[in-house]
VMD Tcl script that draws the C-alpha trace (Angstrom):
set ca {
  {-18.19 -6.81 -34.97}
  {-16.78 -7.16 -31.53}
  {-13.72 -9.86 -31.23}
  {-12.56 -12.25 -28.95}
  {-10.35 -8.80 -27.25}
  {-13.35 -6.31 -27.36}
  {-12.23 -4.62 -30.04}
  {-14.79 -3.70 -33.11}
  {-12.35 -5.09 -35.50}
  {-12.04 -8.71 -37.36}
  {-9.11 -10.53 -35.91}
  {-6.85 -10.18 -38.71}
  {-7.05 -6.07 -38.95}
  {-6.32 -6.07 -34.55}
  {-2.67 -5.74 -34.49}
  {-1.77 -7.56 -30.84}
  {1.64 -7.47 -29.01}
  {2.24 -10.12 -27.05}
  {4.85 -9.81 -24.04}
  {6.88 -13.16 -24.86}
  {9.39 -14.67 -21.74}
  {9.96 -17.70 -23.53}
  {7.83 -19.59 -20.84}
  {4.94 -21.99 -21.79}
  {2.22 -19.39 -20.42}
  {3.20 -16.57 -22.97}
  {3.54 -18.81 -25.70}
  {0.62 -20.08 -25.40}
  {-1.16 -16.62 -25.09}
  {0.99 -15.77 -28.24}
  {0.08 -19.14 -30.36}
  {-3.92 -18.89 -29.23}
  {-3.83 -15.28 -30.65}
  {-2.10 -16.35 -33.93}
  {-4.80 -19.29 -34.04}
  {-7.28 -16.87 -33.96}
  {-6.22 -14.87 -37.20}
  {-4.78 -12.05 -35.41}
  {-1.96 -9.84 -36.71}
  {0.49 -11.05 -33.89}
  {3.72 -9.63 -33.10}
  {6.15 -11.12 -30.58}
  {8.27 -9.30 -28.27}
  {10.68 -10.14 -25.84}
  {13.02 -7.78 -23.35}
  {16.43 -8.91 -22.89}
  {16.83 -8.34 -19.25}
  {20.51 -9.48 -18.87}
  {23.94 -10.20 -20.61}
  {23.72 -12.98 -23.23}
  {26.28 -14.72 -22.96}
  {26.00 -15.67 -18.87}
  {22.86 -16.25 -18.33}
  {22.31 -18.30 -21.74}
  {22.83 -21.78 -18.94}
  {20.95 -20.46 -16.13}
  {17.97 -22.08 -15.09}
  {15.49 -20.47 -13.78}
  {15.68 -16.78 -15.27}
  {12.99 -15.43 -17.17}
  {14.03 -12.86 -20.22}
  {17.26 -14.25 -20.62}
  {19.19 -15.93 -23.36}
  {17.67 -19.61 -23.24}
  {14.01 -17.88 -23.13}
  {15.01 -15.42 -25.87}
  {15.53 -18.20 -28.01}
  {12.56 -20.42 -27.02}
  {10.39 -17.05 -27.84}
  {11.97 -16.66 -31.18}
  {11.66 -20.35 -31.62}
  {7.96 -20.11 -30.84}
  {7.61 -17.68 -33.19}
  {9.39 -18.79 -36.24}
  {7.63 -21.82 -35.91}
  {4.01 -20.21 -36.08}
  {5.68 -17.65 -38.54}
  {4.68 -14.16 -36.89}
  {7.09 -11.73 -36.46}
  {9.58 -11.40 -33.37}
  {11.95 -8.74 -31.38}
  {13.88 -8.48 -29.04}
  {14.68 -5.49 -26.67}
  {17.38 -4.73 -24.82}
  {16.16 -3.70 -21.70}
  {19.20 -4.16 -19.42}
  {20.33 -0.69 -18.47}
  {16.55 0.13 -17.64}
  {16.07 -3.24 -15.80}
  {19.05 -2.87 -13.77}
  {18.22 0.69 -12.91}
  {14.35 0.42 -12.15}
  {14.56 -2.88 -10.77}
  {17.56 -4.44 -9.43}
  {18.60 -0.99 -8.01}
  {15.63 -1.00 -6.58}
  {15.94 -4.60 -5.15}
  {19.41 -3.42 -3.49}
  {18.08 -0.34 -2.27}
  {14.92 -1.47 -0.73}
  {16.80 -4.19 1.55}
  {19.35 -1.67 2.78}
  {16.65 0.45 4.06}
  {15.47 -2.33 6.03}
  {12.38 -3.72 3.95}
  {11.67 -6.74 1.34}
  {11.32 -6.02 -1.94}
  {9.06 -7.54 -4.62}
  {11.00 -7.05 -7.64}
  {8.62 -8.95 -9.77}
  {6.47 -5.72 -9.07}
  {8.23 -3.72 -10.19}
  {9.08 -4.71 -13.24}
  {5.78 -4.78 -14.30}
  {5.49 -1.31 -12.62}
  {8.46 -0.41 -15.38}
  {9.97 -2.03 -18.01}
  {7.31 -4.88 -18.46}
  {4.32 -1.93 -18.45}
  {5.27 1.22 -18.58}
  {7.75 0.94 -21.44}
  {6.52 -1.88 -23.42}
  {3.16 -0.41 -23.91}
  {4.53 2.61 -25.37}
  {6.33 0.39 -27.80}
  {3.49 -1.66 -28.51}
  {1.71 1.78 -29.31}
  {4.61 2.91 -31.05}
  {3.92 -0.54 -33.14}
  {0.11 0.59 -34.19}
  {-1.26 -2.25 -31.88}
  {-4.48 -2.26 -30.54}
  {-3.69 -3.91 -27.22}
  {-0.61 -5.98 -25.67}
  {-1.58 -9.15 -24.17}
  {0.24 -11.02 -21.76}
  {0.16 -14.72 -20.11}
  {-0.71 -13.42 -16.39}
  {-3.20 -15.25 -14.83}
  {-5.48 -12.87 -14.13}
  {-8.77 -11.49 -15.66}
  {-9.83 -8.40 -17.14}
  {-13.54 -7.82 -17.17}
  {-15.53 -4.72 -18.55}
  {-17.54 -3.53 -15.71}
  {-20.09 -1.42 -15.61}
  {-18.05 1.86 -15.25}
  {-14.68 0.49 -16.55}
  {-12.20 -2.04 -17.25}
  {-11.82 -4.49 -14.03}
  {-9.06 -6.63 -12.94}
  {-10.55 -9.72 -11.08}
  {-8.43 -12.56 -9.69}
  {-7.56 -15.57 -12.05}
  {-9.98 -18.12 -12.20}
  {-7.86 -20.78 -10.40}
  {-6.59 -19.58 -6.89}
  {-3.10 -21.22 -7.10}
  {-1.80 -19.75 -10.02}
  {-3.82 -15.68 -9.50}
  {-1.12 -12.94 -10.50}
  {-3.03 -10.32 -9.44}
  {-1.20 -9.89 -6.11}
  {1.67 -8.68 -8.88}
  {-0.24 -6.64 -11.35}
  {-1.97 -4.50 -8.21}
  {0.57 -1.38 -9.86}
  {-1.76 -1.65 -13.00}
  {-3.02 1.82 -13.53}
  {-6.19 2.25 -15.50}
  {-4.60 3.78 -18.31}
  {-2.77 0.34 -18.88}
  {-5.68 -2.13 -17.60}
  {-7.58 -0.22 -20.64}
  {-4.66 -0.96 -23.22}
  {-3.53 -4.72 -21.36}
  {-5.73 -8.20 -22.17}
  {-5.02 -11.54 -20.13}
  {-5.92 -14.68 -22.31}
  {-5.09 -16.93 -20.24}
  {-7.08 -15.63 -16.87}
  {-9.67 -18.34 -17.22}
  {-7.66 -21.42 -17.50}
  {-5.36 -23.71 -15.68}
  {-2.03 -24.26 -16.13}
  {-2.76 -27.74 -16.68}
  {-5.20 -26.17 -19.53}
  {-2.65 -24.10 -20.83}
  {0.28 -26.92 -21.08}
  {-2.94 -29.30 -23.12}
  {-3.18 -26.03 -25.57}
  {0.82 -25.93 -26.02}
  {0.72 -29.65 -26.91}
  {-1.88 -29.49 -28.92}
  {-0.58 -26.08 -30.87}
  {2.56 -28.02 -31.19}
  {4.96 -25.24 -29.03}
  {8.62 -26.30 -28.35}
  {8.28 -25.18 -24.70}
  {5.46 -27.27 -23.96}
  {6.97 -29.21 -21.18}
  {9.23 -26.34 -20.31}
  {9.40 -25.48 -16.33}
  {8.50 -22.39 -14.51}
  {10.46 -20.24 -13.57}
  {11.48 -19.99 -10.24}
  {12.17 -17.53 -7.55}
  {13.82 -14.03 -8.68}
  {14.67 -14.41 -12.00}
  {18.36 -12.41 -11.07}
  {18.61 -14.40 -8.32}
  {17.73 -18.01 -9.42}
  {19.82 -19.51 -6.34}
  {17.86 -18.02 -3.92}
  {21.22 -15.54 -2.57}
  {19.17 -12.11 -2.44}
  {22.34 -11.08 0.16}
  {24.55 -11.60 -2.22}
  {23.18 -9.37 -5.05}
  {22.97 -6.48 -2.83}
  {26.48 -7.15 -1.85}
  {28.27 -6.99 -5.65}
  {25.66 -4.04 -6.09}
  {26.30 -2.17 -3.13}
  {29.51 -3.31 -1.61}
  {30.41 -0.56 0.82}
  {26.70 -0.23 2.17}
  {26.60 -3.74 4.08}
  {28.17 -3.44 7.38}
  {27.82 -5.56 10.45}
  {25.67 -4.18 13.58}
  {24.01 -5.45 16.80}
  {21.37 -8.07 17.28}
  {18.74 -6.75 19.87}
  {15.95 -7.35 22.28}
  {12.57 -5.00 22.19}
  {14.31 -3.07 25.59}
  {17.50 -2.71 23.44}
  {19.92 -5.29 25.51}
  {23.00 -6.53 22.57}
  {21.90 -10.39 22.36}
  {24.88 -10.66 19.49}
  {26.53 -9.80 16.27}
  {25.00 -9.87 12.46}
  {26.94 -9.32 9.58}
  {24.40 -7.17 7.59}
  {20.31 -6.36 8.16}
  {20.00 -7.78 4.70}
  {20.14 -11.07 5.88}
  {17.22 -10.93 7.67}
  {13.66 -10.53 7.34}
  {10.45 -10.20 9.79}
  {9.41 -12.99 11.11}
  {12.88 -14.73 10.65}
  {13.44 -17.80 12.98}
  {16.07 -19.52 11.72}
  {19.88 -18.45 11.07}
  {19.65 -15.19 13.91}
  {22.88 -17.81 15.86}
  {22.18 -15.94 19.65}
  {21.13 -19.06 20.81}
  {19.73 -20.37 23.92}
  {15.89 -19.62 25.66}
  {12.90 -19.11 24.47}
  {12.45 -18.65 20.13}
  {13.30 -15.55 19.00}
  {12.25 -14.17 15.72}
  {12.99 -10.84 13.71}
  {10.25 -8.75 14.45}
  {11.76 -5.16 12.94}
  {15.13 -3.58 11.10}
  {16.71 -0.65 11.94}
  {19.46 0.62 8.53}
  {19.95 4.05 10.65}
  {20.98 2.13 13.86}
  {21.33 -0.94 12.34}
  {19.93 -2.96 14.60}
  {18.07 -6.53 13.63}
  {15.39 -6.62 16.83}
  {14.37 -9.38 17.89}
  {11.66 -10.79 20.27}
  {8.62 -13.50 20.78}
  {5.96 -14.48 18.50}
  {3.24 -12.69 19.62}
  {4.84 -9.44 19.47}
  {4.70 -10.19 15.47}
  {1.22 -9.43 15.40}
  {-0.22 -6.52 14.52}
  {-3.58 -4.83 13.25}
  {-2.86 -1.67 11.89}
  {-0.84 -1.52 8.31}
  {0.10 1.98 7.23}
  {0.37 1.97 3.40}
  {1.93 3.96 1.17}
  {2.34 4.83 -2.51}
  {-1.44 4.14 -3.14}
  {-2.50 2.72 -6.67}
  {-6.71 2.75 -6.83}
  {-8.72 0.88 -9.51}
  {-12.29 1.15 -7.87}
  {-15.04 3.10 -9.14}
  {-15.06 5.64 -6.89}
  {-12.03 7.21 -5.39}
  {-10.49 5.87 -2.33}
  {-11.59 8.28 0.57}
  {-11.50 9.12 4.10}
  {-14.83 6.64 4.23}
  {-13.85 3.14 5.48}
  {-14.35 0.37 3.36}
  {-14.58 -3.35 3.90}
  {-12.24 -5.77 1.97}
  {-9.82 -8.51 2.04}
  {-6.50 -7.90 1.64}
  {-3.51 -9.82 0.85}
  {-0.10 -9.16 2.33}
  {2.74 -11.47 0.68}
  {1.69 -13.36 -2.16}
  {1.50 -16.61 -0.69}
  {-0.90 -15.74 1.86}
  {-4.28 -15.95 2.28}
  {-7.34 -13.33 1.99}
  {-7.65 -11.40 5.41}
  {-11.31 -9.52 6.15}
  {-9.50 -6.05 6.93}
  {-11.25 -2.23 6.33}
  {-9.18 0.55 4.72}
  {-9.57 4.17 4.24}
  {-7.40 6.69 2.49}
  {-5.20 8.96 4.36}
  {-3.15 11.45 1.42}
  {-1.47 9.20 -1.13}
  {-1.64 6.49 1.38}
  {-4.23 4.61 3.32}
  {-4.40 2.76 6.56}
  {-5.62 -0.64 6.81}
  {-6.76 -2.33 9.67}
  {-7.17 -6.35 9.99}
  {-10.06 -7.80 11.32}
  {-8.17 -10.38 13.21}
  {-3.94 -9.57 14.22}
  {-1.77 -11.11 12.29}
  {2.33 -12.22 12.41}
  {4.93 -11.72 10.16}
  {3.74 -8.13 8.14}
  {6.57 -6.96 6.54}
  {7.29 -3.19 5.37}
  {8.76 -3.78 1.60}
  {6.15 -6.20 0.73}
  {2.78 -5.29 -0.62}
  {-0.98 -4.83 0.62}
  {-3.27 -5.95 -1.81}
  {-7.05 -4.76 -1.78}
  {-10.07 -7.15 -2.91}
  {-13.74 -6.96 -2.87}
  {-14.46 -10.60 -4.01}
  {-12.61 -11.70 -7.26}
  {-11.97 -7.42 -7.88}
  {-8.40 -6.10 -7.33}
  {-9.21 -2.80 -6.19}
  {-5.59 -2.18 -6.16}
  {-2.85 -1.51 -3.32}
  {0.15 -0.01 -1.90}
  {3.45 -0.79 -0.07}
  {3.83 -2.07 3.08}
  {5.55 1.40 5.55}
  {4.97 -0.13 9.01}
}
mol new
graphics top color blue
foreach p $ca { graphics top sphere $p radius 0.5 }
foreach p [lrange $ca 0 end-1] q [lrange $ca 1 end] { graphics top cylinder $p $q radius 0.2 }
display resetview
């Protein structure tokens, strides 16, 4: 017999590991699981110090959501860790984070921590825990195709994850299951009122979760203090327009905040940490065709080769689907839009689609 996670088990011999923030999403996932008669167990990484960020809103993994997990899970009386992730988290991630702007790009730390700590090492716990799968509350959807496992957008457009998961390797698509790809989050919140969860009217989390007031500068600074040093403002022929205090204050496509005032609207259109320069110039020099990716991850059938292949692509999460073609070149692959567009920024990531399919995707070079 085949259950509800495709495994030829009955629910209650499918040992399940659910990846519990403390949010109403994962809860939910966790609870629905439970309902089901599966042997549940709870987990939750403790991504920071206790004690200050217990008050802060806004964090994910901390100690409010610790508690709401365990809370969760005492309540529906399967069992419950916690982990403490913070030396790998600061290390894989944040480090990252700080890095990443100093060399001039803009990080998605959200990425990687499901590249990491969220992936990587929490599915070789959940192994290490005899489970059959770990299930999270993305909102994105895993379908058996006819060659493999699949991961296809979620069903509603505004709340898809998949622009985050696109570091998925196969390996972990085969071990990962997404309950909650099918539903709203207005479906989920009815299910958490209905199973009775604590966190039912609980609100997302917003922005970074290390940075819930929105200050990326200021992380890198207490993580890197002696790396942020003030440079030259530029136009595209190199002519000193003014001051900055730090390239990681800025980001492509920046308007607002670049205080050289005067003429025409200037924007940020690249960063340069060896000379650092912030240059500047008009909108239309933003756009651009060609996207040179790197640090490839594939999940198509076939391998991704020199042949070109048509798909959409997404290039910050909050945009929309662009018709673009894309062909390997090494680990890497070059993408090409169908139509220019402003604003691509090296850092962020390039998402590949064919339909609903992730196919996968890489990091933004130039």
């Amino acid at each position: 017999m085949t259950n509800s996670l495709g495994i030829d088990k009955d629910p209650k011999d499918t040992r399940v590991v659910v990846a519990m923030s403390g949010g109403v999403d994962s809860s939910v996932t966790a609870a629905l699981l439970h309902e089901e008669g599966y042997d549940v167990i709870g987990i939750t990484l403790q991504l920071f110090d206790y004690g200050n960020a217990v008050a802060r809103p806004g964090t994910c993994c901390a100690g409010q959501d610790i508690y709401d997990a365990r809370r969760v899970a005492d309540s529906l009386g399967f069992p419950h860790y916690v982990l403490d992730y913070e030396d790998r988290f600061r290390e894989d991630v944040m480090g990252d984070f700080a890095d990443t702007y100093l060399a001039g790009a803009t990080p998605i730390p959200c990425v990687r921590c499901n590249q990491t700590v969220k992936f990587r090492d929490l599915i070789q716990r959940a192994k290490e825990l005899e489970a059959e799968v770990l299930a999270t509350g993305h909102y994105v959807q895993r379908i058996d195709g006819a060659k493999k496992a699949e991961l296809h957008r979620g069903a509603m457009d505004l709340k898809d994850q998949s622009y985050f998961l696109f570091a998925t390797t196969q390996e972990q698509l085969d071990y990962l299951r997404f309950p909650l790809g099918g539903m709203s989050k207005d479906e989920t919140r009815i299910e958490a009122e209905r199973l009775g969860l604590a966190v039912a009217d609980k609100p997302d989390s917003q922005d970074i979760c290390f940075v819930p007031d929105g200050d990326y500068a200021a992380v890198v600074r207490k993580m890197r203090p002696d790396a942020v040093e003030p440079g030259d403002i530029v136009d595209q022929e190199g002519t000193v327009l003014g001051p900055h205090d730090g390239i990681i204050n800025y980001t492509i496509g920046q308007r607002r905040g670049l205080n050289i005032g005067g003429g025409d609207p200037l924007y940020v259109l690249k960063l340069e940490p060896a000379s650092n320069r912030v240059v500047v110039g008009p909108k239309e020099a933003l756009l651009q065709e060609h996207v040179t990716i790197s640090g490839v991850n594939w999940l198509g059938d076939e391998p991704l080769g020199a042949e070109v292949l048509e798909v959409t692509v997404k290039l910050r999460s909050m945009t929309p689907l662009l018709p673009a073609t894309v062909c390997g070149v090494g680990e890497g692959a070059e993408v090409t839009l169908h139509s220019a567009y402003a604003g691509i920024a090296p850092g962020q990531a390039c998402v590949f689609y064919q339909g609903d399919r992730m196919l996968g995707g890489g990091w933004i070079e130039r």
